[in-house]
Each structure stands twice: as C-alpha cells, then as structure tokens.
KOLPASE-49766 format. One record per residue (C-alpha): x, y, z. Coordinates in steps of 0.05 Angstrom, whole numbers, padded with zeros to 5 digits, always signed. Layout:
XYZ;...
REM end
This chain:
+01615+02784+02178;+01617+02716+02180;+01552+02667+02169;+01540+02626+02226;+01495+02565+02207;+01443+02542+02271;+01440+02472+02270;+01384+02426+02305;+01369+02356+02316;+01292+02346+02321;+01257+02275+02356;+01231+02230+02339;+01250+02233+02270;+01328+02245+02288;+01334+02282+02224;+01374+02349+02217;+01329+02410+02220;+01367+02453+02169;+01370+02525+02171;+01329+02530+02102;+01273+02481+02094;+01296+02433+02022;+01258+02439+01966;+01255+02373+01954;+01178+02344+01956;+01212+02288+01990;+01264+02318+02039;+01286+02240+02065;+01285+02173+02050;+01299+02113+01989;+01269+02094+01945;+01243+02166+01915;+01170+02183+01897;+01149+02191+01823;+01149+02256+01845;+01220+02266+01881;+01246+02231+01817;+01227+02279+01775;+01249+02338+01815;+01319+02325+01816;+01318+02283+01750;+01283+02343+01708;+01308+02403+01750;+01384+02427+01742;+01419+02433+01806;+01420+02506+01803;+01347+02500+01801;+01337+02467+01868;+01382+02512+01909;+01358+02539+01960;+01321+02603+01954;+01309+02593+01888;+01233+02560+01899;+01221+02632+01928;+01256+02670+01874;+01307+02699+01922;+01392+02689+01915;+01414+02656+01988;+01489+02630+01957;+01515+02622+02039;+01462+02563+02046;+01481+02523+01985;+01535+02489+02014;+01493+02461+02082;+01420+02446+02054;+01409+02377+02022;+01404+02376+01935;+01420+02313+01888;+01474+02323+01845;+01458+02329+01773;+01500+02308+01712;+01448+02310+01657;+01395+02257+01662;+01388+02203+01704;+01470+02196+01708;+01482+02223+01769;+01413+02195+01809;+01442+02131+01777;+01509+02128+01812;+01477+02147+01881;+01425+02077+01868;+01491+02034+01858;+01510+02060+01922;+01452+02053+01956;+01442+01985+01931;+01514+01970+01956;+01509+02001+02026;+01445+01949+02027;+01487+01891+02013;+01527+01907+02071;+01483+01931+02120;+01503+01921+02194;+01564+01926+02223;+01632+01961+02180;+01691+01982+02205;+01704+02046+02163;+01660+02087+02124;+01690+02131+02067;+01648+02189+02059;+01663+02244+02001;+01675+02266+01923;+01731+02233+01880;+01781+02246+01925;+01747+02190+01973;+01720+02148+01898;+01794+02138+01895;+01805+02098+01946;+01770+02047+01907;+01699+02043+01898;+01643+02001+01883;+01627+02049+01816;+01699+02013+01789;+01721+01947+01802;+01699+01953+01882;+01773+01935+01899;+01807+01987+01951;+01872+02010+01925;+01938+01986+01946;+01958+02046+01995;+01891+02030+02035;+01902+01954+02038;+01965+01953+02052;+01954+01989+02122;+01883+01971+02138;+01879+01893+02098;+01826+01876+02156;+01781+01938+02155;+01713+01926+02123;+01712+01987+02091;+01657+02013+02051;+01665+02072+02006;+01612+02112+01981;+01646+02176+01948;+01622+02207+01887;+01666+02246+01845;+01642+02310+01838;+01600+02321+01894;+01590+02379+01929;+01571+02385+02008;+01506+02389+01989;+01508+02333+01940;+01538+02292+02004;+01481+02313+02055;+01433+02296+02002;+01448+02220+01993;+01462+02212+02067;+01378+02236+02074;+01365+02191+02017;+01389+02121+02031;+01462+02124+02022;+01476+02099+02084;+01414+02063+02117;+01430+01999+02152;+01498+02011+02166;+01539+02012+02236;+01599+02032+02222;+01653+02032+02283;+01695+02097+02245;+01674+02142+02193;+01725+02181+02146;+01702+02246+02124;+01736+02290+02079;+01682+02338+02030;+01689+02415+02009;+01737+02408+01942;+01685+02414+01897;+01649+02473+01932;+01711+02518+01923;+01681+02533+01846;+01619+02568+01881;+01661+02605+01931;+01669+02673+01896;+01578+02671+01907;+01580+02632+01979;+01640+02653+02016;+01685+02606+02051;+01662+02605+02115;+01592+02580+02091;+01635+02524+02055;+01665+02508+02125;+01593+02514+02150;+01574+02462+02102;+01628+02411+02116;+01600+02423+02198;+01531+02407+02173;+01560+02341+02139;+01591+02321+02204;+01532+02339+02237;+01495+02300+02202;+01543+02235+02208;+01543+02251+02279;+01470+02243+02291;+01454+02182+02249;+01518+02146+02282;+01523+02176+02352;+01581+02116+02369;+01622+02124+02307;+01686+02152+02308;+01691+02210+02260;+01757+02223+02233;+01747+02292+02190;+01804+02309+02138;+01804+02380+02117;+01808+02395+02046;+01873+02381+02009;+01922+02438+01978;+01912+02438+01904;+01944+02475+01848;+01982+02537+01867;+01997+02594+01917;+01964+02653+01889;+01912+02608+01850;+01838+02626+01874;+01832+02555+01884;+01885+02544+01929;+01880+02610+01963;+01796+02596+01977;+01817+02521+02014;+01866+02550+02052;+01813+02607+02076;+01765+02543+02081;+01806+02507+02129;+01817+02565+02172;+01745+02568+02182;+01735+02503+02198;+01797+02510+02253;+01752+02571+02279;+01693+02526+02285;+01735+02468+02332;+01703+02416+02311;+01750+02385+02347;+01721+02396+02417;+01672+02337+02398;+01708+02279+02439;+01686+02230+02380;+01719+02279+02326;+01781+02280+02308;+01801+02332+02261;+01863+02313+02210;+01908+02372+02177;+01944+02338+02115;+01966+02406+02095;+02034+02402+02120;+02049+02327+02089;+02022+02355+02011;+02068+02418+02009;+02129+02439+02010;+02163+02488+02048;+02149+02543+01999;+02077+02527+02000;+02077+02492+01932;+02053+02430+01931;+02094+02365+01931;+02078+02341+01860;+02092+02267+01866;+02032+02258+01908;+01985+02284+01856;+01973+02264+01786;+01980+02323+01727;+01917+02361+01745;+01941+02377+01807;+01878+02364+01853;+01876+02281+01856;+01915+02238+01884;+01986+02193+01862;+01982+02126+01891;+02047+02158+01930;+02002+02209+01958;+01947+02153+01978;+02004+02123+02005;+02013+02187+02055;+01944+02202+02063;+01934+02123+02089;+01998+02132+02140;+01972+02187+02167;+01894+02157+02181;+01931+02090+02213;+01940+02107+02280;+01867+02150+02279;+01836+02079+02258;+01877+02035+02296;+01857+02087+02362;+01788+02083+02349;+01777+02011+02326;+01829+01984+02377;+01873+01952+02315;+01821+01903+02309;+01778+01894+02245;+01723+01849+02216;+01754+01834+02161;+01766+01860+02094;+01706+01820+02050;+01640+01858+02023;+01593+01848+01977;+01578+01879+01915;+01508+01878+01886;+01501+01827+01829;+01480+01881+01783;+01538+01923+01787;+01588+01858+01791;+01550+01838+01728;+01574+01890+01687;+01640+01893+01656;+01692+01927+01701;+01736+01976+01679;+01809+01963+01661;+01863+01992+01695;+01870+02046+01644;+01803+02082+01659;+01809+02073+01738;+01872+02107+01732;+01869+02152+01663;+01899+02206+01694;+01963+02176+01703;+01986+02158+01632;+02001+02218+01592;+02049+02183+01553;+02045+02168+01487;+01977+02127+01465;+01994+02060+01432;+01980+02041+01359;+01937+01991+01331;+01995+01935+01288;+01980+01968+01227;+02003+02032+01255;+01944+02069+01226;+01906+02080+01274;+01914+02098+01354;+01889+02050+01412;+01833+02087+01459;+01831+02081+01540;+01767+02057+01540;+01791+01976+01512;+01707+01959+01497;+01709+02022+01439;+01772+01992+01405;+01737+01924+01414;+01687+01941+01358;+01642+01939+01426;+01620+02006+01407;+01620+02039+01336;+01616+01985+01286;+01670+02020+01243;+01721+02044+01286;+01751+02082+01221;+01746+02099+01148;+01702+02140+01099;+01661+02129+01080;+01606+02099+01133;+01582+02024+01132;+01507+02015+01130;+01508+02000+01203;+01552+02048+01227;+01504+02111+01196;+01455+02070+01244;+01498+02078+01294;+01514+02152+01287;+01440+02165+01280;+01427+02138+01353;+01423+02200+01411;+01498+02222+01427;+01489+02209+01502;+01473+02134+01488;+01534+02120+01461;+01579+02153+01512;+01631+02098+01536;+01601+02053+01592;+01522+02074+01566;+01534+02002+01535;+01538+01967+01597;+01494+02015+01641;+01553+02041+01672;+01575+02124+01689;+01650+02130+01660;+01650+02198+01654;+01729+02202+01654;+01715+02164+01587;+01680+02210+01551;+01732+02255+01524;+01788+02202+01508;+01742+02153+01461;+01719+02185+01393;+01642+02199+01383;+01603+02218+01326;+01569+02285+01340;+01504+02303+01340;+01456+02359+01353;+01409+02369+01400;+01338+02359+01382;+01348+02323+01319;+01293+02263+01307;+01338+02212+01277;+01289+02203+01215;+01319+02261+01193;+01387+02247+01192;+01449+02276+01230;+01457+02345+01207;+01526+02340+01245;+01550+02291+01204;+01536+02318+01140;+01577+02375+01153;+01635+02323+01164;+01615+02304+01095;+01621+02377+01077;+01684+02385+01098;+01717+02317+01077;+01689+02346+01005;+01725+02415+01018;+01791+02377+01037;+01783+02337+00970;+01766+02395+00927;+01831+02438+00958;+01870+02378+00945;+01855+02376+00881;+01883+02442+00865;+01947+02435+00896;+01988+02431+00964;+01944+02467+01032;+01974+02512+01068;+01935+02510+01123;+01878+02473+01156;+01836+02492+01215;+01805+02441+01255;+01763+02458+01320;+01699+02480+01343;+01647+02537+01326;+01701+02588+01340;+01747+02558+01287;+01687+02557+01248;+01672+02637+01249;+01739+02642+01206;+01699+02619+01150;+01710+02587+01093;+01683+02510+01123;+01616+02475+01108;+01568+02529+01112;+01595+02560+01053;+01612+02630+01086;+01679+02667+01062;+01742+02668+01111;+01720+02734+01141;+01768+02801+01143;+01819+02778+01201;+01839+02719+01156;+01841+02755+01098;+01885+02801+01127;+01939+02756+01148;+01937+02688+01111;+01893+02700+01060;+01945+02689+01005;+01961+02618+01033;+01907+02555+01013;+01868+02545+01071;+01813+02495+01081;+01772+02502+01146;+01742+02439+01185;+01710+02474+01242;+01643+02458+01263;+01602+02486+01314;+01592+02444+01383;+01648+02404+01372;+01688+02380+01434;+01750+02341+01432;+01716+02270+01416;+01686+02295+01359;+01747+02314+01328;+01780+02249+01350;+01727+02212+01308;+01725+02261+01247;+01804+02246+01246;+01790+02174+01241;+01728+02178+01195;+01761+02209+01141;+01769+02290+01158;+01853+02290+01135;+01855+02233+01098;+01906+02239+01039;+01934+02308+01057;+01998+02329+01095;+01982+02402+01101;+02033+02458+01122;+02002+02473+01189;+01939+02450+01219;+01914+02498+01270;+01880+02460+01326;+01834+02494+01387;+01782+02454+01416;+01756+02442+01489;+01708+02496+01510;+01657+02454+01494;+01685+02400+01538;+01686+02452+01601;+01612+02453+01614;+01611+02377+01629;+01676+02372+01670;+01632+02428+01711;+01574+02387+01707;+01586+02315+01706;+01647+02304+01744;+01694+02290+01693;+01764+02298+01706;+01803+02356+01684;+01858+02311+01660;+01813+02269+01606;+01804+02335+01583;+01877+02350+01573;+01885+02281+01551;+01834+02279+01501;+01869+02346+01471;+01939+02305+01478;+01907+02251+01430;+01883+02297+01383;+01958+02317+01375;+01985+02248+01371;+01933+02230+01323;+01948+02283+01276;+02014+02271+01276;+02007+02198+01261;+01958+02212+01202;+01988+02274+01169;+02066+02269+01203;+02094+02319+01153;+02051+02375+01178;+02068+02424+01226;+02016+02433+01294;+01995+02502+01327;+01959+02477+01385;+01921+02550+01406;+01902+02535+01474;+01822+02544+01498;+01813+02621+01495;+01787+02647+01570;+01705+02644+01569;+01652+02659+01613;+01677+02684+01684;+01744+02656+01686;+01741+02653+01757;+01675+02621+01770;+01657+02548+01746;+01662+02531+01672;+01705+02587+01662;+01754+02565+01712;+01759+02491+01682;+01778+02525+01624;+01839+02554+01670;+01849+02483+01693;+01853+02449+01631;+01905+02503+01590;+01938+02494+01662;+01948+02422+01647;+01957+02430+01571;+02024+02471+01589;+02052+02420+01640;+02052+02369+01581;+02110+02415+01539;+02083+02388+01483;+02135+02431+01451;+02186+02381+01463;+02161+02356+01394;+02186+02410+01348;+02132+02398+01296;+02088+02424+01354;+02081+02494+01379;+02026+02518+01440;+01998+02582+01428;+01962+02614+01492;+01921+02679+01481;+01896+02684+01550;+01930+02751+01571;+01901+02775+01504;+01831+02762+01515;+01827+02788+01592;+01842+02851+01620;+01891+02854+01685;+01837+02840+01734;+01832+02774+01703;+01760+02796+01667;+01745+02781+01599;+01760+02836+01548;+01689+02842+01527;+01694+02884+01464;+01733+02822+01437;+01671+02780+01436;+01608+02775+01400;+01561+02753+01463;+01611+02782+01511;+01628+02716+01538;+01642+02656+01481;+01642+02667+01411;+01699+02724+01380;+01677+02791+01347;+01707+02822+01285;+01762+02857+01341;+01779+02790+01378;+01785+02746+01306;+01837+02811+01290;+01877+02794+01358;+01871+02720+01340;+01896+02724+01271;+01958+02778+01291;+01976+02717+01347;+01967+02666+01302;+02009+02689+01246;+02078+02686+01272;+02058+02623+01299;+02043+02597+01225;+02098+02638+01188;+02147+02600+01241;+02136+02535+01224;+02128+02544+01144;+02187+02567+01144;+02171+02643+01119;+02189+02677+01193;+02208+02747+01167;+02186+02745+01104;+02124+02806+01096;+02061+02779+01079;+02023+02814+01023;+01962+02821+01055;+01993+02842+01128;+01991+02917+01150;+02050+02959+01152;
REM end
C-alpha cells in the first residue's frame, strides 16, 4: 500500500500545512529564537523526526516534514546562515535558483569560491544563478531551510530542483514512495512561495550499480514520482537524466562520475547542463540578467579553497612530496602551510605543538581556522586525536598512547628486525600486545605468534589519526616485514553525519598507503579492508559498503608491495546480515570467533609477502 501524503496551502500565512505538525518551537522564519537554536543545535536529527516528540516510529513522514540538518554542532546550522546571508545579498529578481544536496553544491556554490563551474557557464554565461545546495541534505533538510530563510527575498524567473539522493540511506525504514512523497512536498513547497517560477524538477540520478540497494531504491523512487505526474503542473517540467547516465546494460557511464560513483565529472555536468538548456532557454525566453552576484563580505573574507579541495574527488593519483622527499603534501594547502599544526612532523612534540594537540579535536578540523565547513577535508589532512571529554589540564590521554607505542616500536627495534606491525583502530587494538599492555590474545598466538610483532592500534582512531601518528614519529627508523593496515570505521559515522564525501574517505586510506610506503619502502602492505558493521544496508553500515567499494576500484594491487584483503563475505551471512557470533557487541568490535576468522585470512596474506607461502607455521593447526 502505498502512502499518499495530503498536502495544503493555508492563508494568509501561505505556508505548507504538513501532514505532521514540526516539532520545531519555531516551525518558520530567520533569524531563529534562543529557543529554535537550541533545538536543532542540541538535538540530533534523529531526535527531531517526526513522531519522535510523541514517542511513536512514523519513518513514511521523515522525508516531507521540515528538520535542520545536523552535523555535530553548530556546523551544519552554520552553512544554512552563509546561505541565508547570501540569498540576502541578492534578494529580488534571479534568473535560476539551484535548489538541492551536493549534487546541486557542485555546480559551484557560495560555501567554495562562489564561482559556477565551467559546464554551467559555458551554456547559461548570462543566468544570474544562485545556488543554494547543501551537500548532504535530505528532503527534509531542504524543506527545512526553505521555512527558515533560505530563500526570502528572492524572485527567481526558473527554479532547478533536483533532491532525494541522500534519502535513499533511510529507505529500507521509509519506503520509496514516501521519498517520492517528499521530493512532491519540496516542489510543493517551491511552488507556493514562487507561484510564477518555472520549476524544472530533475529526478534523482543512477548511482553505483544494478543490483546495489542504492541503485535499485532510486530507480523504485523515480517510478513513484512518474506515478505522481508531477508533470500535469503546466509550470513543471519534469527532467529524466536516466537515460543520458547509463548505458545500455543499465550500468552507469563512468566518465560522468568521479570514483565514488554518485557525484558528478565535469563531463557529466557537462551533460547534465545540455540537457537543462533548452528547459531554461523555454522558460526564460533565452534572455538573462546577467551572470554577476554578490557574495556576503564575510564569506568572501575568508580564504577560499584551492582547486584541490573543490574538486578532491578527482585526484586519486599519487599525492606529491614535500623537496626533501620526506614527507607527503596534504589537499588542504593552509595544513602544509604551517597554517595549522605548528609541527607538521617529527617526534618528539615542540612546546607549542603539545599546545596545539591539547586544543578540542573539532577546532582544529581543516577550515575551523578560518570559520569555514570543509568537511571533504577532514579525512585527507592529519590530526592529532583526542578523546572525548578530556579537560585539556589533564593532558591528551590519546597522545600518550602514541607515546606508548612509539616506545614499543623502539623497544622491538632494539631486539632485532619486526616482523610485523599492526597499525589501525580499536579493532587492531583487541589483537593485543599495543599500549595498554595486554598480551596478543589466542587468534594471534595461533598463527603469527612466532614472528616479532609490535601493535600500534589505538582505539577511536580514524584515518587522520593515523596519517599524523605516521608523521609524528609512529615508524620512524623501522622497515618492518609487513605492516597490517585497517582503519575507517570510525570515519563512517561522519560521512553519515556530516556530509563528507565517500571518496575523502577512500582517499584518506590511499594516503595512508602512500605514506607508508614512502617512510618504511622496504616493507610489505596488507591493506584489510573495513570489516562490514552495523546494518550493512542501512546508513553507517552502508558507507562502510561504499568506501571498500571505492577502495577496490583503486587496484591498489598494481603496486606489488601492496595486497587488499576483504573479509566481507566472512563476516556476513548470505542475506547480507552480519554474522553475529563473530562479534563482541554484535555489531563493531570482533569476539574471540571473529579475531580466529581474521587471523586464518590474514595469514596467507602475511606468509605471501614474507616470502614463507607454504612453509607450516609452528603455531598453526593441522
């Protein structure tokens, strides 16, 4: 049965009436109360959906009733005030609103340099066009900022639409046809506050694969919104790009999308902005007001990003190399500028960099320096770690266990050649043997424990952690055997939450590769990719998917000092579930049984690339 959602327009207020009443103490308007500020400052999204305020599970509304997005503080609330203060600078008459998540931010937004991309200027270079996507955003996310001020003052002659990506994570609790319900609330919406506007309302781009959930769930999403003929509207125009982003076969045409498979090539702007033309030119009569607007001073104030972190995603080649060679050259240019950490390598710390490393984590993720949301930064520039909770008078409990572990390295050193080291996260950690002093527990000892082994896991980690340990001194003077990397499950809760990119995630793992093979580039790599947690079909879980996804399309096994382990059919049972026995909380960490599956994996891996493939181990079973 399919949810139908009733949509009204009430007078005078010309607001929507939504078929749930938001939570919000302040449903409309900019700026927010002290109250409305804390609500959806203080409150995670999942929080503030609806039904929750009444303690009762109504997934088929999420998608069409208003809620701010939420990236961890003030981040997201942030972005949407850049915005709003943008859409103020050019209120009145516009041309073409751009109306979406990162797919639309892509364009070329205000939040980077402001400047429209090349595809859109090269067929609309007298459009004012305004752009207010958010990457990230949800439907809901969308309906909230149009409420809120994100586009008051504004007459724009067309409006491009094109929203629902993001909502195909929820989609296994909402159901697609309340996801094509949202996207008709959206228009809805647009409709009522700009009853002349043209709407032009692009249905949601293939992505990833046939037979991916994913792929399968926009397809389903798009038929919905054909059932709903939206259409019928004479100021609507409904755009299929289906056909011009696949091929025959259904896969989809790969030079139009970057390596994570959902965003956009310049190529495929280049499409997309052919096939809008004669829409725009139709409905604007090939006559524009020009292509100037203004950015607030504030934003225009700060320093803009370089062309590397507008368009990460693109360069998965090699990372350069400071002219010493000794150490690598980040995306983000202000880190390697000194801009940020005052010692950008070495062990051990300066005076001033301890300082630095004692301030809060999130205040010294890239762009915090310049007030400034660079999430696609976060992964790809090395940052000290540091525990929640900690008051910095007591010191950085994180970084002592670096310490801890740069003193293991030493000590093993010191007794001869290691065989092995193990760098990652709090599941590299539960092999034991690292900073907290435990012994490597049975599942090692069963297959490597003859072989030196020094372990530099530590609990939380995500990929820029062990970027910065790297450079601070974790390796330095030792070439061992193998190094066993695995890291980014920590990073998947933030791509989920904040908006960052799947592909700075795989990048941020693909430096982590090039940087141990420029510091120790005698020892052999296993790179074990993320091991399938949570629901590996619902949110977090499936960014995990994405990012091995993108991990394998790098063949990082053309270097054969490299070899990519993946354990995924291991840990889940046919129906894609997780194999629950194999883990301690039944979702994350690895039990005594799922360290034994690890270890029986791992070892061929290992006994490959020292050279002792067929040899028995003495401590292996018969």
């Amino acid at each position: 049965m399919r949810f139908i959602l009733p949509l009204f327009l009430t007078t005078p207020l010309l607001a929507l009436e939504y078929a749930h009443k938001p939570a919000d103490p302040q449903p409309t308007g900019w700026p927010l109360t002290a109250e409305e500020r804390a609500y959806v400052v203080e409150k995670p999204e999942h929080d503030r959906r609806p039904g929750r305020e009444i303690s009762k599970h109504l997934p088929q509304l999420w998608p069409s009733v208003p809620t701010a997005g939420h990236w961890g503080g003030t981040s997201w609330l942030n972005t949407h005030a850049k915005l709003v203060a943008y859409v103020q600078a050019n209120a009145g008459p516009v041309d073409v609103l751009l109306v979406g998540d990162s797919i639309t931010q892509q364009w070329g937004s205000p939040l980077d340099k402001g400047v429209l991309n090349t595809a859109w200027l090269q067929q609309f270079p007298n459009y004012k066009t305004l752009n207010i996507g958010i990457g990230g955003d949800k439907i809901q996310n969308v309906l909230w900022r149009l409420d809120h001020g994100g586009v008051d003052g504004l007459q724009p002659r067309a409006i491009v639409l094109m929203i629902g990506n993001n909502n195909m994570f929820f989609t296994a609790e909402t159901g697609v046809a309340a996801a094509a319900e949202g996207v008709k609330t959206c228009l809805a919406n647009l409709r009522e506050k700009f009853p002349s506007a043209d709407v032009i309302l692009a249905k949601i781009l293939p992505c990833h694969a046939p037979k991916n959930r994913f792929y399968e769930d926009i397809v389903l999403t798009n038929a919905e919104l054909d059932r709903l003929a939206l259409g019928s509207d004479p100021k609507v125009r409904v755009l299929d790009l289906t056909n011009d982003f696949l091929n025959a076969d259904g896969t989809i045409k790969q030079a139009l999308f970057i390596a994570d498979n959902i965003h956009l090539s310049l190529e495929g702007y280049t499409v997309y902005a052919g096939r809008l033309k004669p829409l725009l030119d139709a409905a604007l009569g090939a006559e524009g007001l020009g292509s100037a607007v203004k950015i607030p001073s504030a934003n225009s104030a700060a320093p803009s990003a370089p062309a590397a972190e507008k368009r990460l995603e693109t360069s998965m080649g090699p990372a350069p190399k400071t002219a010493d060679g000794k150490s690598l050259v980040y995306p983000y240019a202000p880190y390697n500028e000194g801009k940020l950490d005052p010692q950008l390598s070495g062990w051990p710390l300066t005076d001033a960099e301890k300082s630095w490393v004692l301030r809060d984590e999130y205040t010294r993720k890239p762009g915090h320096e310049a007030q400034k949301h660079l999430p696609g930064m976060w992964f790809v520039t090395p940052t000290a770690g540091r525990w929640r909770g900690e008051d910095a008078t007591h010191g950085n409990a994180w970084l002592a266990h670096h310490a801890a572990n740069i003193a293991n390295v030493a000590n093993a050193r010191a007794a001869g050649a290691i065989d092995i080291a193990l760098l990652g996260d709090s599941i590299t950690q539960g092999w034991g043997g690292g900073w907290d002093g435990t012994p490597f527990n049975a599942a090692w000892n069963t297959y490597f424990g003859s072989s030196k082994t020094v372990n530099l896991g530590i609990g939380g980690d995500r990929m820029e952690h062990i970027l910065w340990r790297l450079d601070h001194g974790a390796l330095d003077g030792v070439s061992p055997g193998v190094i066993v990397l695995m890291v980014g499950v920590n990073n998947a809760p933030l791509i989920q939450a904040n908006g960052v990119p799947v592909a700075s995630a795989v990048r941020g793992i693909q430096l982590c590769i090039e940087n141990l093979r420029m510091r120790c580039p005698q020892s052999r790599i296993v790179l074990v990719q993320i091991i399938p947690a949570f629901d590996p079909e619902k949110e977090i879980g499936a960014k995990v998917r994405e990012i091995n996804a993108g991990l394998a399309a790098l063949q990082l096994e053309s270097d054969p000092q490299v070899r990519v382990l993946d354990l995924w059919q291991d840990f889940t049972n046919a129906d894609g579930t997780l194999k629950a026995a194999l883990y301690s909380d039944k979702h994350l960490h690895l039990s005594a049984a799922g360290y034994e599956v690890f270890a029986a994996k791992l070892k061929p891996a290992v006994e490959k690339l020292l050279g002792n493939e067929g040899k028995p181990h003495p401590k292996s079973p018969k």
